[in-house]
PyMOL commands that place a pseudoatom at each C-alpha (Angstrom):
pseudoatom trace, name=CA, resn=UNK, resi=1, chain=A, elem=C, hetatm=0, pos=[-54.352, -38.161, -4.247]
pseudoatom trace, name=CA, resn=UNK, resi=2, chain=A, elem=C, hetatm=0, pos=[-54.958, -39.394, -7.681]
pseudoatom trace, name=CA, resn=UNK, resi=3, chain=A, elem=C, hetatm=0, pos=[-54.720, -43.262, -8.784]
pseudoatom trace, name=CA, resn=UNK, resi=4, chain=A, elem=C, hetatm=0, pos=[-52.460, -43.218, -11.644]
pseudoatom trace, name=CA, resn=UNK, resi=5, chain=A, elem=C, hetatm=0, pos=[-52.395, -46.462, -13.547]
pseudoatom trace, name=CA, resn=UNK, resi=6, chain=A, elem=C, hetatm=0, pos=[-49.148, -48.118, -13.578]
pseudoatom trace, name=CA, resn=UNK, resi=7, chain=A, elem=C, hetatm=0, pos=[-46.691, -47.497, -16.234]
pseudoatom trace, name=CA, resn=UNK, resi=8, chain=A, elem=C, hetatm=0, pos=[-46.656, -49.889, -18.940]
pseudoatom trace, name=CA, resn=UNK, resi=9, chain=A, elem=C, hetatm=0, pos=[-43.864, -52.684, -18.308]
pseudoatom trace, name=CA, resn=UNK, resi=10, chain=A, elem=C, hetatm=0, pos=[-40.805, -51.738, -20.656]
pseudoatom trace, name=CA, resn=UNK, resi=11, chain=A, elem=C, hetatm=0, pos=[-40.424, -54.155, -23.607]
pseudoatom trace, name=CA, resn=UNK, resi=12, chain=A, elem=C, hetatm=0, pos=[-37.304, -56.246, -23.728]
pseudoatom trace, name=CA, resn=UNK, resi=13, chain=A, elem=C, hetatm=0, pos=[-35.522, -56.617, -26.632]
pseudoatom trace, name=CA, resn=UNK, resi=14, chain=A, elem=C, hetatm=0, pos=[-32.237, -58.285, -28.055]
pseudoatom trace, name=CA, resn=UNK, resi=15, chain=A, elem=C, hetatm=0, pos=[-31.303, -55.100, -29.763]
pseudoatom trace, name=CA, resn=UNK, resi=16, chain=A, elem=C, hetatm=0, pos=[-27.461, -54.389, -28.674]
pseudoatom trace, name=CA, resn=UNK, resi=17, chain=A, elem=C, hetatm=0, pos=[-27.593, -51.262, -31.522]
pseudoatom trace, name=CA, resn=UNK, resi=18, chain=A, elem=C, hetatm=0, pos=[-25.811, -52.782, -34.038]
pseudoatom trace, name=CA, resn=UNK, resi=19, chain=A, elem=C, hetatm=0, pos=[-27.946, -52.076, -36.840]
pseudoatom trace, name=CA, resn=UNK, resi=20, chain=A, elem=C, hetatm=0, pos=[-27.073, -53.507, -40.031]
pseudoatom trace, name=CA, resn=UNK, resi=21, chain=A, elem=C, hetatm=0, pos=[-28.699, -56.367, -42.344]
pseudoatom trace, name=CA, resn=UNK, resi=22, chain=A, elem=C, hetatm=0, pos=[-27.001, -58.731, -43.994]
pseudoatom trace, name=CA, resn=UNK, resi=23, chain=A, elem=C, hetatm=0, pos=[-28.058, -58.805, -47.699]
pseudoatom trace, name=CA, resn=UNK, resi=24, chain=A, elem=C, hetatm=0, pos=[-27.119, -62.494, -48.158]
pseudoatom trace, name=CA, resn=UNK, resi=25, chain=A, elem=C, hetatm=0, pos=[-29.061, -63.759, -44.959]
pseudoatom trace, name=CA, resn=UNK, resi=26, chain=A, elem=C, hetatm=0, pos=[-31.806, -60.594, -44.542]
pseudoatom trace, name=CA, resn=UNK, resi=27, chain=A, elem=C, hetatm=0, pos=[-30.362, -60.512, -40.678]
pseudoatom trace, name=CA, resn=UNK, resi=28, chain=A, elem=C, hetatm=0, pos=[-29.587, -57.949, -38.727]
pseudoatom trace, name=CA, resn=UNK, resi=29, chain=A, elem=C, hetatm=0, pos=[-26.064, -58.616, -37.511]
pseudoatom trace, name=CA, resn=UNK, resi=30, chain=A, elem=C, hetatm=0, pos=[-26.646, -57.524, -34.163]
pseudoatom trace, name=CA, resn=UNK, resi=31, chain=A, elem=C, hetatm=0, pos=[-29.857, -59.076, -33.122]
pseudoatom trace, name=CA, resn=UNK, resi=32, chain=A, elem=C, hetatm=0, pos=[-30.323, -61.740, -35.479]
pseudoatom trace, name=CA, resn=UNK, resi=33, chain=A, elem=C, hetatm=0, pos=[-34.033, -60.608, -36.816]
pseudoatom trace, name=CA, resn=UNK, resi=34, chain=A, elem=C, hetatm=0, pos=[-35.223, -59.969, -40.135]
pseudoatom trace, name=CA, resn=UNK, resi=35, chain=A, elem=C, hetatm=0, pos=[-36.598, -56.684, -40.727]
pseudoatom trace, name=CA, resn=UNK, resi=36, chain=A, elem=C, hetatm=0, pos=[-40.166, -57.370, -40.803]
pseudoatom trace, name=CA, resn=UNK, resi=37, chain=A, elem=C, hetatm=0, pos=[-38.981, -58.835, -37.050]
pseudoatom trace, name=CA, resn=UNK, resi=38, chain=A, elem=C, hetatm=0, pos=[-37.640, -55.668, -36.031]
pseudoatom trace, name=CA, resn=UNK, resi=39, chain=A, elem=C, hetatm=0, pos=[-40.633, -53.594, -37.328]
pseudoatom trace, name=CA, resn=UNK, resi=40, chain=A, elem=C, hetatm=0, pos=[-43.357, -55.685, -35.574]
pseudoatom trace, name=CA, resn=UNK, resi=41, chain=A, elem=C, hetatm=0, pos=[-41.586, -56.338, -32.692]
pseudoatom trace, name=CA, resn=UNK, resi=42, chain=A, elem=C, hetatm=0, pos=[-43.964, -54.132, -30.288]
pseudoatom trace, name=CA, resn=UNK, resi=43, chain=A, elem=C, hetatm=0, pos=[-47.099, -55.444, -31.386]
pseudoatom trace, name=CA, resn=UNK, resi=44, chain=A, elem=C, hetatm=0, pos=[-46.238, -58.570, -30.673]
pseudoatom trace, name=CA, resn=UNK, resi=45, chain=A, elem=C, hetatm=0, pos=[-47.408, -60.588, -27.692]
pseudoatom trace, name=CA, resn=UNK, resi=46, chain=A, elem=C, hetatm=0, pos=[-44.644, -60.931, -24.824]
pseudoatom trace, name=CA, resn=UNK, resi=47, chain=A, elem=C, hetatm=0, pos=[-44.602, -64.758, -25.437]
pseudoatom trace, name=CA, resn=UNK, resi=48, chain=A, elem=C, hetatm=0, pos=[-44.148, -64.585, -29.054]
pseudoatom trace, name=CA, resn=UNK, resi=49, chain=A, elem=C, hetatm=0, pos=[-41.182, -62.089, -28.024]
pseudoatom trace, name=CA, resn=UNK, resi=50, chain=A, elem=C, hetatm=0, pos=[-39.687, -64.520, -26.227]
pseudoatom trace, name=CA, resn=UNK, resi=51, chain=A, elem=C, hetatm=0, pos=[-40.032, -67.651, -27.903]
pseudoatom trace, name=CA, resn=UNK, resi=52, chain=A, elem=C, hetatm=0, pos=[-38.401, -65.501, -30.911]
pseudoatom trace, name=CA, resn=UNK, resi=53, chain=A, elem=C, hetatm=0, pos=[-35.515, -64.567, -28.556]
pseudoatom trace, name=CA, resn=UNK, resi=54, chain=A, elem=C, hetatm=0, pos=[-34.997, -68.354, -27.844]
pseudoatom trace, name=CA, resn=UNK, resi=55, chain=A, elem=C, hetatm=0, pos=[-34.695, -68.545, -31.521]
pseudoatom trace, name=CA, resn=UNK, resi=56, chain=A, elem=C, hetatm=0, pos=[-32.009, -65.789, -32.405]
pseudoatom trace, name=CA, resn=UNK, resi=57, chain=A, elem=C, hetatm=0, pos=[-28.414, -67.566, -31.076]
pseudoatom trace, name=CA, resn=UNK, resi=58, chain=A, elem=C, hetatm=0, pos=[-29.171, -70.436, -33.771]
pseudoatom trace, name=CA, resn=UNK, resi=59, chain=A, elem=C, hetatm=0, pos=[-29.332, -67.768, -36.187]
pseudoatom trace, name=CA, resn=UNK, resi=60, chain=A, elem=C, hetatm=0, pos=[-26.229, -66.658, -35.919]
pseudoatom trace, name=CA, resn=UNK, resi=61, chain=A, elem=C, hetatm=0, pos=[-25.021, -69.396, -38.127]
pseudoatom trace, name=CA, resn=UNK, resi=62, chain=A, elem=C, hetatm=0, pos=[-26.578, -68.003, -41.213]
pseudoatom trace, name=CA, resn=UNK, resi=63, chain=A, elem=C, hetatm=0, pos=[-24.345, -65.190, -41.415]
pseudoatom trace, name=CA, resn=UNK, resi=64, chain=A, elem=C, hetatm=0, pos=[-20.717, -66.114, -42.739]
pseudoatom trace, name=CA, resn=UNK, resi=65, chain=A, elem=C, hetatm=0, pos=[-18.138, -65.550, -39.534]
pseudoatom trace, name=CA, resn=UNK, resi=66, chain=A, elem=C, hetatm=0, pos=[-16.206, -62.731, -41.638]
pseudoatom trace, name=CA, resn=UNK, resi=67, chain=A, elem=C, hetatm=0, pos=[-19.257, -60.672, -41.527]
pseudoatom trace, name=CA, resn=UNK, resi=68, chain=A, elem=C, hetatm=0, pos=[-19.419, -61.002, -37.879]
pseudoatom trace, name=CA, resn=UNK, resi=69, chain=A, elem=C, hetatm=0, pos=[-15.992, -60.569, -36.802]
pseudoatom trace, name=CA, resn=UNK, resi=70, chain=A, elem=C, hetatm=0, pos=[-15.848, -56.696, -37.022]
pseudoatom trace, name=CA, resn=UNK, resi=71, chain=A, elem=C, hetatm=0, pos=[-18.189, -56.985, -34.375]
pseudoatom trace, name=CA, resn=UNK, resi=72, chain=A, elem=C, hetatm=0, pos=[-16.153, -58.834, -32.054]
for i in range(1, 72): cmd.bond("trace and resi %d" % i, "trace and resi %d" % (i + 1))
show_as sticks, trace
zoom trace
């Protein structure tokens, strides 16, 4: 039998695939990160990952409601 190391431990992530920025805020309208967020968001360390998710409801308020609402 051959040890095998462990897979690595999937990478969670607000994405709900709604991908679209908002010119007037530079956020995505689904996940609340910039694009240099989204981009770098493997390489960073779990805990920066997470204390960024803390971070994204407040967000939402930078994005006029009319924007959102086709979303639900």
């Amino acid at each position: 039998m051959t040890d095998r190391p462990a897979p690595p431990k999937p990478i969670r992530t607000p994405c709900v695939q709604v991908c679209a920025v908002d010119g007037e805020s530079g956020l995505c309208l689904g996940c609340y990160r910039t694009l240099p967020e989204i981009a770098g968001w493997a390489k960073l360390a779990e805990a920066d990952r997470e204390a960024l998710m803390a971070e994204l409801p407040a967000r939402r308020s930078r994005i006029r409601p009319e924007k959102l609402a086709i979303f639900g």
